[in-house]
N, CA, C and O atoms as a GROMACS GRO file, in nm:
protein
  484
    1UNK      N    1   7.087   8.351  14.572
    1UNK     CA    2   7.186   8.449  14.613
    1UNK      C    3   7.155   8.581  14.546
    1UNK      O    4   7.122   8.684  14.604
    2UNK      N    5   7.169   8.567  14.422
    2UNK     CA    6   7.147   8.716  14.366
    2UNK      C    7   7.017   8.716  14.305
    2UNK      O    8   7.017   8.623  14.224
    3UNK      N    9   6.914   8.772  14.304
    3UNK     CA   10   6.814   8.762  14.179
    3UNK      C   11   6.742   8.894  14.128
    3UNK      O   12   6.636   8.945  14.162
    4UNK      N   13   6.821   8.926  14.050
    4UNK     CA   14   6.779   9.018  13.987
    4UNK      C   15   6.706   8.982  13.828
    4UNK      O   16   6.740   8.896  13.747
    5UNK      N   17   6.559   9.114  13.818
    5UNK     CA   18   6.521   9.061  13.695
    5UNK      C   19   6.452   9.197  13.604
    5UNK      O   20   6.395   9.291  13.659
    6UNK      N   21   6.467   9.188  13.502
    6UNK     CA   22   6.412   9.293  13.395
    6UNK      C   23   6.352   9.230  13.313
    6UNK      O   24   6.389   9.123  13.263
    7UNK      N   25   6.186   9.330  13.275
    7UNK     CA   26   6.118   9.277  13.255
    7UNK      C   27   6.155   9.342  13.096
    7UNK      O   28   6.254   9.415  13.089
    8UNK      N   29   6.046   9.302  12.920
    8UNK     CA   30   6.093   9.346  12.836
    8UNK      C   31   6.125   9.309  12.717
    8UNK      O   32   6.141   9.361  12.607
    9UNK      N   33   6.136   9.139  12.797
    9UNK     CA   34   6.185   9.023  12.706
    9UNK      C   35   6.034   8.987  12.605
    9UNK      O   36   5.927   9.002  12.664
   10UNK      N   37   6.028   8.940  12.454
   10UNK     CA   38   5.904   8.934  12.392
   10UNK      C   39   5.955   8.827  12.300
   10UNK      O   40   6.057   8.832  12.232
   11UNK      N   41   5.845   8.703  12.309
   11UNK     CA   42   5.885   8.646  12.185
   11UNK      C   43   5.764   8.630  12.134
   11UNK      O   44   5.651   8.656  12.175
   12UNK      N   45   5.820   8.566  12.004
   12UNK     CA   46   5.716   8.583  11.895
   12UNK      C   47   5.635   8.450  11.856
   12UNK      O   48   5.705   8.365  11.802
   13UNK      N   49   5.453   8.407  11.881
   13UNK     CA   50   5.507   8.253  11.849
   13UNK      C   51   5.516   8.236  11.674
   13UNK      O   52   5.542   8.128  11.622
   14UNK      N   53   5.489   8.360  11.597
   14UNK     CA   54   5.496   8.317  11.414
   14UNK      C   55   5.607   8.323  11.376
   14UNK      O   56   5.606   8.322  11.253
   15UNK      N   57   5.741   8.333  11.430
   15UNK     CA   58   5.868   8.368  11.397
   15UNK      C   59   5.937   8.276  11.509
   15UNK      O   60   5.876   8.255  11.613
   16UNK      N   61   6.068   8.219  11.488
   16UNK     CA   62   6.166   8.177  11.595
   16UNK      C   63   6.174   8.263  11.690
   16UNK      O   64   6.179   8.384  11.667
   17UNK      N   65   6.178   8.208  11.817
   17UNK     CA   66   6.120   8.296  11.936
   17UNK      C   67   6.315   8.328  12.005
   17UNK      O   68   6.403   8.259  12.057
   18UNK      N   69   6.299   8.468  11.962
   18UNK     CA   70   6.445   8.536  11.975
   18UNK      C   71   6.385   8.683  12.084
   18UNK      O   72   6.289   8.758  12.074
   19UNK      N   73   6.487   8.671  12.175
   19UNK     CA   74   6.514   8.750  12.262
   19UNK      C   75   6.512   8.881  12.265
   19UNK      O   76   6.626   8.920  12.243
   20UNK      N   77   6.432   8.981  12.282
   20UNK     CA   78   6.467   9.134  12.281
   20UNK      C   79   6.529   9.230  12.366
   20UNK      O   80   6.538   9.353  12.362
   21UNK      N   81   6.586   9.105  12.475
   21UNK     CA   82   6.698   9.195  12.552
   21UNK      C   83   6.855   9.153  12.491
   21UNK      O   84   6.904   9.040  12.496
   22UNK      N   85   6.916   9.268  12.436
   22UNK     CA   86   7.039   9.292  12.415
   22UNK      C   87   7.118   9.415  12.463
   22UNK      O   88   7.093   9.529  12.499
   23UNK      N   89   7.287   9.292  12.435
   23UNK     CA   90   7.313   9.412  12.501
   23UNK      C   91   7.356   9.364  12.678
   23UNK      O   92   7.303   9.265  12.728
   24UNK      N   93   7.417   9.416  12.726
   24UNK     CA   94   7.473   9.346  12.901
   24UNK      C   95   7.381   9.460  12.990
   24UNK      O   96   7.329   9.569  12.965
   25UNK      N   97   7.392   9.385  13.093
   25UNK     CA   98   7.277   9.442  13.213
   25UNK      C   99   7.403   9.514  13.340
   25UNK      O  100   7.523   9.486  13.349
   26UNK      N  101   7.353   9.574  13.392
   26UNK     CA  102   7.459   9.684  13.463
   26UNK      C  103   7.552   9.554  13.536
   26UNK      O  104   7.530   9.432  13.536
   27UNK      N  105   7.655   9.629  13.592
   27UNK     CA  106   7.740   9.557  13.695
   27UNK      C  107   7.703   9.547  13.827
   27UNK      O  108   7.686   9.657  13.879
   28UNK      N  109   7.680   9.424  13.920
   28UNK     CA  110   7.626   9.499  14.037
   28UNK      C  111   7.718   9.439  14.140
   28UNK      O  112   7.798   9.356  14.096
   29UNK      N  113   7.721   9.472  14.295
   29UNK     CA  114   7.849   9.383  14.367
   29UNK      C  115   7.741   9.417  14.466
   29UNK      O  116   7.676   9.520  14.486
   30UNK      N  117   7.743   9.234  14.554
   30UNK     CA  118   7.639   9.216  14.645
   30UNK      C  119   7.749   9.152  14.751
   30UNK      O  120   7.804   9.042  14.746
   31UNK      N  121   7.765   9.274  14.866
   31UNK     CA  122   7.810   9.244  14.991
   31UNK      C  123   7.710   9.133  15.090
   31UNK      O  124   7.589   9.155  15.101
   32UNK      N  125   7.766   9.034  15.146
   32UNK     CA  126   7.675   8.945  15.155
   32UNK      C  127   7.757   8.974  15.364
   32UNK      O  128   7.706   8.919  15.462
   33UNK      N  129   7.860   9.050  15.372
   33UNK     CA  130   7.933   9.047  15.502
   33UNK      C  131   7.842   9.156  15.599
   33UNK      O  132   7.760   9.232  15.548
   34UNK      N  133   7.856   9.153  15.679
   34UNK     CA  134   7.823   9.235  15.807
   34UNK      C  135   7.928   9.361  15.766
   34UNK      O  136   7.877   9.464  15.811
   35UNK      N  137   7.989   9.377  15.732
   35UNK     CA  138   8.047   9.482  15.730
   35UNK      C  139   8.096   9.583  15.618
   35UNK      O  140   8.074   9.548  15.502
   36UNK      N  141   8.182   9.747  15.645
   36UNK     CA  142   8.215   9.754  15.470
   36UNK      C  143   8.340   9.739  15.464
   36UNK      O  144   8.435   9.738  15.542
   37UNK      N  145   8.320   9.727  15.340
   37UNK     CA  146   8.479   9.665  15.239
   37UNK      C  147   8.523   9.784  15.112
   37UNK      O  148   8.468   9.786  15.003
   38UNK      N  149   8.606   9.856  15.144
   38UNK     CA  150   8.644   9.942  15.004
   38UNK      C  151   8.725   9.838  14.930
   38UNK      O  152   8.827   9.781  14.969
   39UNK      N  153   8.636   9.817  14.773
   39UNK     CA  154   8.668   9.740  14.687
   39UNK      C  155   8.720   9.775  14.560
   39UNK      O  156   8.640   9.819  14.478
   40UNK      N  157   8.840   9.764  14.527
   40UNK     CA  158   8.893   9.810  14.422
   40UNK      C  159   8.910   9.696  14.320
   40UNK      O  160   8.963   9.587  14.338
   41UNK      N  161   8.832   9.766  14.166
   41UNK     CA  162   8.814   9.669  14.067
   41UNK      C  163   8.898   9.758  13.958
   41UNK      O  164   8.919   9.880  13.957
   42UNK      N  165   8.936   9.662  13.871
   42UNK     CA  166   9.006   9.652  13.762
   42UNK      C  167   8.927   9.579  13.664
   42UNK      O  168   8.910   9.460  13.692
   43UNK      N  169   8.860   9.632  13.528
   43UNK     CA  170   8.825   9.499  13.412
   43UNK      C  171   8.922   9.549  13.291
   43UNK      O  172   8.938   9.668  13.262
   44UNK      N  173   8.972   9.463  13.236
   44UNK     CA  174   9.029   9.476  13.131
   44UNK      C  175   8.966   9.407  12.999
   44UNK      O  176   8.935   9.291  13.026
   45UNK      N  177   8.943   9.434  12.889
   45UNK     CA  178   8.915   9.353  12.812
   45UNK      C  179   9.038   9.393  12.680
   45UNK      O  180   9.066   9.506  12.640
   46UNK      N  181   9.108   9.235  12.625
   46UNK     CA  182   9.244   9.232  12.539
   46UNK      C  183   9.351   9.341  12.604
   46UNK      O  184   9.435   9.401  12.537
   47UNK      N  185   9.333   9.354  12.732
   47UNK     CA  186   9.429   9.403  12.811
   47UNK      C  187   9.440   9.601  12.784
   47UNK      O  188   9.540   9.670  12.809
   48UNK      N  189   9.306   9.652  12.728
   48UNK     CA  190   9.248   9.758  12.764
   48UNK      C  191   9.168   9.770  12.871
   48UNK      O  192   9.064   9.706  12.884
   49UNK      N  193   9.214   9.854  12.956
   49UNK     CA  194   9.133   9.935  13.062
   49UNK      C  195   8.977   9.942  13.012
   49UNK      O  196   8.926   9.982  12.907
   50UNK      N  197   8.923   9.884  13.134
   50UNK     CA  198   8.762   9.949  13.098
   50UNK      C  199   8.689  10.025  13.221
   50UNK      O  200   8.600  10.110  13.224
   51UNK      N  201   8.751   9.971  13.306
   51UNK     CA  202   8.726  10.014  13.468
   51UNK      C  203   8.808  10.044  13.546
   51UNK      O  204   8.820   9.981  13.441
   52UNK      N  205   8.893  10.077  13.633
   52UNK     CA  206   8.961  10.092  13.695
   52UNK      C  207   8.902  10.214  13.858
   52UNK      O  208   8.948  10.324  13.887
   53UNK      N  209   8.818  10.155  13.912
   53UNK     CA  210   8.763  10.222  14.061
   53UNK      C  211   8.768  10.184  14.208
   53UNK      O  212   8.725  10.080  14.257
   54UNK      N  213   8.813  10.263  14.257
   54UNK     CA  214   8.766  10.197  14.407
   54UNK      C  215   8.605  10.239  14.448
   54UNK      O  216   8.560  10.349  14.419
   55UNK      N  217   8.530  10.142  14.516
   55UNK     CA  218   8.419  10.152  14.578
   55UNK      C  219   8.396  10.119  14.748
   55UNK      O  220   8.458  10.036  14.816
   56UNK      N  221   8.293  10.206  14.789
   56UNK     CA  222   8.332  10.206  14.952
   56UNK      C  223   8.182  10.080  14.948
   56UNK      O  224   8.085  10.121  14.885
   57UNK      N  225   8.168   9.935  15.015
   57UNK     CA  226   8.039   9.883  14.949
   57UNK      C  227   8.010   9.848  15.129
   57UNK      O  228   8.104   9.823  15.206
   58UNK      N  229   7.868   9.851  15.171
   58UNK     CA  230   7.851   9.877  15.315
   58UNK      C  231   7.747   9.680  15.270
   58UNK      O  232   7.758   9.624  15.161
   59UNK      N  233   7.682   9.638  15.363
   59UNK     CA  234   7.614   9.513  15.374
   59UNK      C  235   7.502   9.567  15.264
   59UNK      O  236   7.448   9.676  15.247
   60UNK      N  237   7.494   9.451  15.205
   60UNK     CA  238   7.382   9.378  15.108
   60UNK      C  239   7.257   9.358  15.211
   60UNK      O  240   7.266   9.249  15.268
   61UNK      N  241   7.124   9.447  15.256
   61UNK     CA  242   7.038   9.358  15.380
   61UNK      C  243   6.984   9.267  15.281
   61UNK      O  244   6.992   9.146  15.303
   62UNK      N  245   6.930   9.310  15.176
   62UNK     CA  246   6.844   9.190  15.072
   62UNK      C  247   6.891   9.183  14.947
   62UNK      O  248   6.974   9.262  14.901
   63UNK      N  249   6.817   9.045  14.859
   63UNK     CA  250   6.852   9.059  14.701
   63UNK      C  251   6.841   9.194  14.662
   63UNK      O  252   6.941   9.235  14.602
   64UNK      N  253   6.753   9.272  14.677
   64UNK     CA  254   6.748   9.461  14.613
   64UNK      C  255   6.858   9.516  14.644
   64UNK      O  256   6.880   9.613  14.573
   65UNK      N  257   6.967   9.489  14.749
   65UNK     CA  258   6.998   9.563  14.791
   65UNK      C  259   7.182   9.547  14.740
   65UNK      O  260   7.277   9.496  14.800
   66UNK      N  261   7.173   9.608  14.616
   66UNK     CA  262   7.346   9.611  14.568
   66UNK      C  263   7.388   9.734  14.506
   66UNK      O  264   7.298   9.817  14.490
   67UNK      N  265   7.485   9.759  14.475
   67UNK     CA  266   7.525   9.877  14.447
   67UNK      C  267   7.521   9.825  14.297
   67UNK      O  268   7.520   9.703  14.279
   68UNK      N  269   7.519   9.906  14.195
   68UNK     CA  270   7.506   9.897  14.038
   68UNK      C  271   7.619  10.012  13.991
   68UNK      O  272   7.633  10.128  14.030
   69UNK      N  273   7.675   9.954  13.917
   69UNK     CA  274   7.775  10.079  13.856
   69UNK      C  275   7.782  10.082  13.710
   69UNK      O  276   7.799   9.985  13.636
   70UNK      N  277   7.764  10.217  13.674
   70UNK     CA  278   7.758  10.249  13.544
   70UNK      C  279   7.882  10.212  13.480
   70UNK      O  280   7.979  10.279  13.515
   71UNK      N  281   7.905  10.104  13.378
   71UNK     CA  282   8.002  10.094  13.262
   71UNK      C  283   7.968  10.032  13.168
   71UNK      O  284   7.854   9.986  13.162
   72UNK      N  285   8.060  10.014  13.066
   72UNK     CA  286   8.024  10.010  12.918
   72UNK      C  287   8.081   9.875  12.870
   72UNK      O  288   8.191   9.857  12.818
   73UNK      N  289   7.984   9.779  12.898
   73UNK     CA  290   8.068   9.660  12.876
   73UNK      C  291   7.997   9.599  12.762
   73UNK      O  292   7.879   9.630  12.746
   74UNK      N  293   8.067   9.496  12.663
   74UNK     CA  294   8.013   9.431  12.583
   74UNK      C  295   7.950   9.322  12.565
   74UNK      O  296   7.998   9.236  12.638
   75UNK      N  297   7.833   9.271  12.480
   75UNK     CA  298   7.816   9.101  12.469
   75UNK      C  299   7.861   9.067  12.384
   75UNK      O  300   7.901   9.122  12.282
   76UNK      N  301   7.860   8.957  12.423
   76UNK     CA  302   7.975   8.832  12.349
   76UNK      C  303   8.121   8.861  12.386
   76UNK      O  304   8.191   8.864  12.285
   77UNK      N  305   8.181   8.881  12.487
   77UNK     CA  306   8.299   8.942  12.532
   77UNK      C  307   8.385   8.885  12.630
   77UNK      O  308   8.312   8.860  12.726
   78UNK      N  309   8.469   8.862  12.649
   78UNK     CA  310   8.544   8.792  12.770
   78UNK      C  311   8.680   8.894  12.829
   78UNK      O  312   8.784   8.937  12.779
   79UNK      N  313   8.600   8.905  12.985
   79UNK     CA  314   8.678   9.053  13.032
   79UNK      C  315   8.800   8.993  13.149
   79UNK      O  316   8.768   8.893  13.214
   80UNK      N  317   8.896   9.035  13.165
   80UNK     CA  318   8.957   9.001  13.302
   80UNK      C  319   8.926   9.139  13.419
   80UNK      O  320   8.934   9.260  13.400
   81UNK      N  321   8.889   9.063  13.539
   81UNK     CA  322   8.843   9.131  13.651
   81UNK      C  323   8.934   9.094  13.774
   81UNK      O  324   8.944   8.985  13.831
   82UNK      N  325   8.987   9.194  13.796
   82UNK     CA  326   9.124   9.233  13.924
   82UNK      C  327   9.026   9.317  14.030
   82UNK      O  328   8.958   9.418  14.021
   83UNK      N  329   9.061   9.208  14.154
   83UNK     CA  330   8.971   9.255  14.264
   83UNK      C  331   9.070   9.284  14.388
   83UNK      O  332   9.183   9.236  14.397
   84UNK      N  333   9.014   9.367  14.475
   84UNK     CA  334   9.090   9.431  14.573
   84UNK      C  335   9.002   9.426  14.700
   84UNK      O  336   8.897   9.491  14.703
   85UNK      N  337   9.031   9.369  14.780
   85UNK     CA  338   8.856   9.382  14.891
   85UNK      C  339   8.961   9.401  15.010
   85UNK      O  340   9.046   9.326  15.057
   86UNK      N  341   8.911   9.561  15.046
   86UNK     CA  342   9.019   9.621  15.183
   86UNK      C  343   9.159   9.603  15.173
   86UNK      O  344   9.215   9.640  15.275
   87UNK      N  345   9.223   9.566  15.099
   87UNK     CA  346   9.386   9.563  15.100
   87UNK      C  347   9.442   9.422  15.074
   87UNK      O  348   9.556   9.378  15.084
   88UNK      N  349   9.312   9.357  15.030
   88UNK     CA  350   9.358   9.211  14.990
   88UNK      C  351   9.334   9.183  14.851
   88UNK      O  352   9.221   9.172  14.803
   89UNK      N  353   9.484   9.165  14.765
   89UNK     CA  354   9.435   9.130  14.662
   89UNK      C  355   9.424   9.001  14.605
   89UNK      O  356   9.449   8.902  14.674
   90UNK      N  357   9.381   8.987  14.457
   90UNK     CA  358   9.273   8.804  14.477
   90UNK      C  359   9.302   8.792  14.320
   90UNK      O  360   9.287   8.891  14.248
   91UNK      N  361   9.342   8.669  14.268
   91UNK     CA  362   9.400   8.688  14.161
   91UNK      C  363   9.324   8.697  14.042
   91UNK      O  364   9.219   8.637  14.065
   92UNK      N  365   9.324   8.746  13.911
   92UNK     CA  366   9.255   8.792  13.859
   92UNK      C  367   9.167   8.685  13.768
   92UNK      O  368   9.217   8.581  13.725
   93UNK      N  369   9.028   8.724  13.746
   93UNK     CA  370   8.970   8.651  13.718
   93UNK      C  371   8.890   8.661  13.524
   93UNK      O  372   8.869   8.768  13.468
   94UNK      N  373   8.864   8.536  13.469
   94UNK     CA  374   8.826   8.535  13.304
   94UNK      C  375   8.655   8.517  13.322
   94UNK      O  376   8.614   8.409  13.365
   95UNK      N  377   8.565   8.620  13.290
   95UNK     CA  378   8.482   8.614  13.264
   95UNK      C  379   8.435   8.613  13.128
   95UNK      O  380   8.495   8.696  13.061
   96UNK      N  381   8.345   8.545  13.063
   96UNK     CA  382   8.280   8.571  12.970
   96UNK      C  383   8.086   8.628  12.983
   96UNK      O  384   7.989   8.585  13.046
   97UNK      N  385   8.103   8.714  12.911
   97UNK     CA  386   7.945   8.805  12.918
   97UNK      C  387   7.903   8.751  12.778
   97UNK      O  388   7.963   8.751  12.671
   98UNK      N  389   7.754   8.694  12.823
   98UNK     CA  390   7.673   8.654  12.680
   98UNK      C  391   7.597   8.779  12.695
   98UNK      O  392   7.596   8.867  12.781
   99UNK      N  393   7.526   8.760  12.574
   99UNK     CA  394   7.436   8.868  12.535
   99UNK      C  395   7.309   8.842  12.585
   99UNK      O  396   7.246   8.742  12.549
  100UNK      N  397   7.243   8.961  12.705
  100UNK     CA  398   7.111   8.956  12.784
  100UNK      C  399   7.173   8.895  12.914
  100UNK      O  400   7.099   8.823  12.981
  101UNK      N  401   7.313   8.918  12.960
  101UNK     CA  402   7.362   8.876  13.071
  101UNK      C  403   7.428   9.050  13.151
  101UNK      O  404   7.445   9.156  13.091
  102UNK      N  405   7.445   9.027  13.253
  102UNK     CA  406   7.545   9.076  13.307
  102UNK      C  407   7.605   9.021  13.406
  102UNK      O  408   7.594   8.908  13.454
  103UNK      N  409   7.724   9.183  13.459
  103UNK     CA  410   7.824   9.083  13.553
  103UNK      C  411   7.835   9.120  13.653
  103UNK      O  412   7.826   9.243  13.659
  104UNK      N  413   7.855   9.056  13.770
  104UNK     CA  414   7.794   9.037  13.926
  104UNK      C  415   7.907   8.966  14.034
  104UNK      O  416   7.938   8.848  14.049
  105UNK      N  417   7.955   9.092  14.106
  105UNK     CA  418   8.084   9.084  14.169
  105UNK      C  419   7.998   9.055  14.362
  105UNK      O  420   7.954   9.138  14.442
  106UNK      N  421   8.006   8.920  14.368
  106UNK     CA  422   7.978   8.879  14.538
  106UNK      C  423   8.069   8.861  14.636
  106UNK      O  424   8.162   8.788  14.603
  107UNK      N  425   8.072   8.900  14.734
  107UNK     CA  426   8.154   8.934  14.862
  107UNK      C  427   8.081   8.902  15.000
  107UNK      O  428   8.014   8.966  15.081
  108UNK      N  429   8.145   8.721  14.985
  108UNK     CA  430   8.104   8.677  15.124
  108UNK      C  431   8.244   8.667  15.202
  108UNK      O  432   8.361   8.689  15.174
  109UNK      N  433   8.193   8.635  15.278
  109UNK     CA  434   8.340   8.552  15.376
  109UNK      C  435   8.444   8.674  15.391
  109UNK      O  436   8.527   8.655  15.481
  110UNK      N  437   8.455   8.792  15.323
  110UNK     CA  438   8.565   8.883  15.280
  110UNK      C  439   8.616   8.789  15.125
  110UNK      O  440   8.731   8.806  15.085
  111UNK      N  441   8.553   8.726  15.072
  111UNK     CA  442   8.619   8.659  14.944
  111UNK      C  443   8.537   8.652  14.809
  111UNK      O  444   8.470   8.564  14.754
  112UNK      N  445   8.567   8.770  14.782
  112UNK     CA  446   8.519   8.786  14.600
  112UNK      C  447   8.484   8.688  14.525
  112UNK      O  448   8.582   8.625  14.487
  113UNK      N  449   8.359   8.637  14.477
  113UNK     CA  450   8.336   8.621  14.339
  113UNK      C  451   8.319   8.666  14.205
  113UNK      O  452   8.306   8.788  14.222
  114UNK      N  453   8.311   8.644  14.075
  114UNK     CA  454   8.294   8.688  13.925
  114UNK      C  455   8.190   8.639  13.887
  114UNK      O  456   8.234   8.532  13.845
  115UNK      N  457   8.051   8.636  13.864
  115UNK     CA  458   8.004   8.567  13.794
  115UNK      C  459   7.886   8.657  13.667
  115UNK      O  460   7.912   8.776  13.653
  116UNK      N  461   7.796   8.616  13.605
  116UNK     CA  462   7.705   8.638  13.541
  116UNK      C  463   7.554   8.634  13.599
  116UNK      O  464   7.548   8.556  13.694
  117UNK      N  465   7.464   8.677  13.577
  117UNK     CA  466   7.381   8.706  13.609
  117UNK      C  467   7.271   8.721  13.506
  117UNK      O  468   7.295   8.816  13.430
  118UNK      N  469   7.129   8.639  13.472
  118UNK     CA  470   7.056   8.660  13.394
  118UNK      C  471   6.969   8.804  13.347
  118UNK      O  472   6.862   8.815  13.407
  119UNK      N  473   6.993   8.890  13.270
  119UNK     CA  474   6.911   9.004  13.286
  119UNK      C  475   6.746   8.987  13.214
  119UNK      O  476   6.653   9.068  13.219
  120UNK      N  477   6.748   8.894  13.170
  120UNK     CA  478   6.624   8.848  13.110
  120UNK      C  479   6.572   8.676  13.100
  120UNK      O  480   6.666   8.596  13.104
  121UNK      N  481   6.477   8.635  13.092
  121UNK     CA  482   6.429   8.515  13.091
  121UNK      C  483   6.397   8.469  12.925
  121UNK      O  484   6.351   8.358  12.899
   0.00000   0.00000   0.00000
């Protein structure tokens, strides 16, 4: 469904082989419908605002093809995400973001998912 990948990652074999991507990978939302959907998101994290936008999001044709939005999110973090897709709202959802992850809002059917997404191997 989604595959996105950044390259970057280095391990070491004379040392415990630890990760050099840190840090969360952008947000991206992959319309998977024939059509567009103005999508209004909400993330909160401990019930601070972190996002609050509407987006106009037209068809996903391929995996490349998602919209990415600039925000400032944390690892090791667990955010709530309030979704809005055309005038339908969907009840809010508990994500947790590890570190070298990000988070990845899908829209099939007209029906939102939350999930994570690997930004490194």
């Amino acid at each position: 469904m989604l595959s996105v990948g950044f390259s970057g990652c280095v391990s070491f074999t004379d040392t415990p082989q630890e990760s050099a991507c840190n840090g969360i990978a952008p947000l991206i939302i992959f319309n998977e419908d024939d059509q567009r959907y103005d999508l209004d998101i909400l993330i909160e994290e401990d019930g601070k605002t972190v996002l609050s936008e509407e987006y106009s999001v037209g068809p996903s044709i391929s995996d490349d093809d998602q919209t990415q939005i600039d925000v400032s999110l944390e690892a090791e973090s667990t955010y709530s995400v309030i979704l809005s897709v055309s005038g339908t709202e969907y009840d809010p959802q508990q994500i947790d973001i590890s570190n070298g992850s990000g988070l990845a809002i899908t829209i099939e059917d007209r029906e939102p998912t939350v999930d994570t997404y690997p930004a490194c191997d």
